[in-house]
ZAKE-337352 format. One line per field, with one value per residue (C-alpha): residue number from 1; residue in one letter; chain; x, y, z. Coordinates in steps of 0.001 Angstrom, whole numbers. Layout:
i <- (NUM:...)
aa <- (A:...)
ch <- (A:...)
xx <- (X:...)
yy <- (Y:...)
zz <- (Z:...)
REM end
This chain:
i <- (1:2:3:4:5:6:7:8:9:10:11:12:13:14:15:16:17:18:19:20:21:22:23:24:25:26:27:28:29:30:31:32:33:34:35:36:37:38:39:40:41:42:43:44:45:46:47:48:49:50:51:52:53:54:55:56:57:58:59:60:61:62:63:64:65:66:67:68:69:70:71:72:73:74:75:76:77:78:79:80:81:82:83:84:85:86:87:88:89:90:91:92:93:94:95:96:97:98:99:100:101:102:103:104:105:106:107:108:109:110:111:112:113:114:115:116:117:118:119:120:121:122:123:124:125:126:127:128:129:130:131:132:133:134:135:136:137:138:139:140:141:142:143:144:145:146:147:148:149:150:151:152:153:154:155:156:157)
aa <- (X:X:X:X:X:X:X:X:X:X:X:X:X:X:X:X:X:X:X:X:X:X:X:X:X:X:X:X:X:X:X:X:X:X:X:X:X:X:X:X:X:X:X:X:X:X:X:X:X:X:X:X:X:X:X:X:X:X:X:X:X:X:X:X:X:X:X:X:X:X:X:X:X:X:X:X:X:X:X:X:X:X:X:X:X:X:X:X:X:X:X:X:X:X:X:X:X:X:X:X:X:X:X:X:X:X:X:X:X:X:X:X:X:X:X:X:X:X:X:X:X:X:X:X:X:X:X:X:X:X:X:X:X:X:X:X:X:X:X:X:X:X:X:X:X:X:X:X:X:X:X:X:X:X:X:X:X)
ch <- (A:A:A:A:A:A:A:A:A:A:A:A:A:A:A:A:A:A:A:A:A:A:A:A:A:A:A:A:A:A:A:A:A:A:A:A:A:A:A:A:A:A:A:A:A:A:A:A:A:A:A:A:A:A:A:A:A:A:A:A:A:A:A:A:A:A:A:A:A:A:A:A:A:A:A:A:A:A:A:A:A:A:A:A:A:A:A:A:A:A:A:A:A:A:A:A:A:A:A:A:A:A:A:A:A:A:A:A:A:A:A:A:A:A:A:A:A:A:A:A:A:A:A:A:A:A:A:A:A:A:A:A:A:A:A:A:A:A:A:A:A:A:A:A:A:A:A:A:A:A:A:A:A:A:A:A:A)
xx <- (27482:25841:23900:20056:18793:15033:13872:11728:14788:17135:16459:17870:18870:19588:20527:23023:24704:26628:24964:26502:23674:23977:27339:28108:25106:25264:21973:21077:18618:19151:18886:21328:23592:25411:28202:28865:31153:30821:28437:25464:24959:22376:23968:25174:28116:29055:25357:24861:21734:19891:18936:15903:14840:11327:11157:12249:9792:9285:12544:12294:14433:11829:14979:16087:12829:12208:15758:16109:19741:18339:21047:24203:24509:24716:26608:29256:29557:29481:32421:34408:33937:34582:37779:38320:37912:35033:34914:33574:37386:39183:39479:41638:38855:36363:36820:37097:34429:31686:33167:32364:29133:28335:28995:27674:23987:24585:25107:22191:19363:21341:20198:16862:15497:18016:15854:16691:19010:21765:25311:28043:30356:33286:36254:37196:40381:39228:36029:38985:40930:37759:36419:37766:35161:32687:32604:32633:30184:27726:28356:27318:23785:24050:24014:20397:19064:19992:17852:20844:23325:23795:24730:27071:25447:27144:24641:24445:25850)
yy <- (647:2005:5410:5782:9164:10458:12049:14100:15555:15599:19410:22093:25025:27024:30349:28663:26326:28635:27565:24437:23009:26237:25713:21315:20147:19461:20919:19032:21662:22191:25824:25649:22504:23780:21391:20170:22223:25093:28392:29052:31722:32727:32900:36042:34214:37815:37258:33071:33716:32720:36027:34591:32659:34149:33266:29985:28066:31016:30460:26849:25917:24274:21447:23809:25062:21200:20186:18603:18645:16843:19088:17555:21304:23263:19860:20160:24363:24193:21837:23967:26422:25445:24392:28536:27912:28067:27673:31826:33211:30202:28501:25823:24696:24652:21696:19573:21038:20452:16601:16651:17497:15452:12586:13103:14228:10667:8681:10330:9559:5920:5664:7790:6041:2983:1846:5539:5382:8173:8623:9958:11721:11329:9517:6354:7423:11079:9501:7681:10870:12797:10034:12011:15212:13000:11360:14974:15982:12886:12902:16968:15302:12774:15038:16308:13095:10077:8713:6472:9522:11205:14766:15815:18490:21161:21486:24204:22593)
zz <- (8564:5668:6017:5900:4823:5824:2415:4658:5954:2513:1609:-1043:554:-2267:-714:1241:-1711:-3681:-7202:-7426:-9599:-11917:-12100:-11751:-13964:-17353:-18564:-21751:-23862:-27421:-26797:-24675:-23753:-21017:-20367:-16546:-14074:-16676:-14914:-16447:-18618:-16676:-13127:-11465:-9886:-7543:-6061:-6471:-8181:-11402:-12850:-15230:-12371:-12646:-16213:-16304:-18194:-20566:-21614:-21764:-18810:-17077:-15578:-13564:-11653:-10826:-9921:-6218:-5488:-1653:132:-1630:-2740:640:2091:-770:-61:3654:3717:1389:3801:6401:4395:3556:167:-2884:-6039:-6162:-5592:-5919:-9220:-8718:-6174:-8588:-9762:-7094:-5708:-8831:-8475:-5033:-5548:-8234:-6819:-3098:-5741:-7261:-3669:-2688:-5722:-5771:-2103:-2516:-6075:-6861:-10028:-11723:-14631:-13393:-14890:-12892:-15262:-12656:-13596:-11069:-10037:-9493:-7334:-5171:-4629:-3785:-733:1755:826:-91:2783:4863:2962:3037:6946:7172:5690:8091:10623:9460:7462:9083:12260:12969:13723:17287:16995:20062:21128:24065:26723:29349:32605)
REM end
């Protein structure tokens, strides 16, 4: 059955997503054309924080104020996790993490706007290998997004 996501319920939570977008999205400005799953120049990785964040559009970044990662980012970095690992202080993790998340960000605007033009700059074979995370991670926003899903919940006896 395939999953239904609320948009109402699809929300960034960007003090809880370790910077994946700072980190996972190609950000195409000619002042700066930060290639994907590369940090930002900009990011203090120690704190997960964008440290011109107040001055965004001043310095014509003005992407990154109105980027809507719809959760895939705190998804993608609460099942890592949970996993003990991150892409923070383990690199080898890194990348498999940044794929993760770029492709549970493209499942969800394919769902959310299917008429947008959206590349996935994931190679096949990697997306295969990756399912298993992807599919973690698109349930943990199932758990929160999709009407369908029945959270087991522990009640008090």
């Amino acid at each position: 059955m395939p999953r239904i996501f609320d948009k109402t319920k699809l929300k960034a939570d960007c003090a809880n997503c370790d910077a994946m977008c700072c980190v996972a999205v190609k950000l195409p400005y000619a002042h700066y054309p930060k290639p994907a799953r590369m940090p930002c120049r900009h990011l203090d990785q120690g704190e997960c924080r964008c440290t011109v964040f107040s001055e965004l559009e001043e310095r014509g970044y003005d992407i990154c104020r109105g980027f809507d990662c719809y959760g895939a980012g705190v998804a993608v970095a609460t099942l890592f996790r949970k996993l003990g690992k991150s892409w923070i202080n383990d690199p080898e993790t890194a990348t498999v993490q940044f794929h993760t998340f770029s492709i549970v960000y493209f499942t969800l605007v394919k769902f959310l706007y299917p008429n947008r033009a959206i590349e996935l700059d994931v190679p096949e074979k990697i997306i295969e290998d990756l399912k298993p995370f992807t599919e973690a991670a698109l349930e943990l926003l199932a758990e929160v997004a999709d009407p369908f899903v029945v959270v087991n919940e522990t009640k008090p006896l």
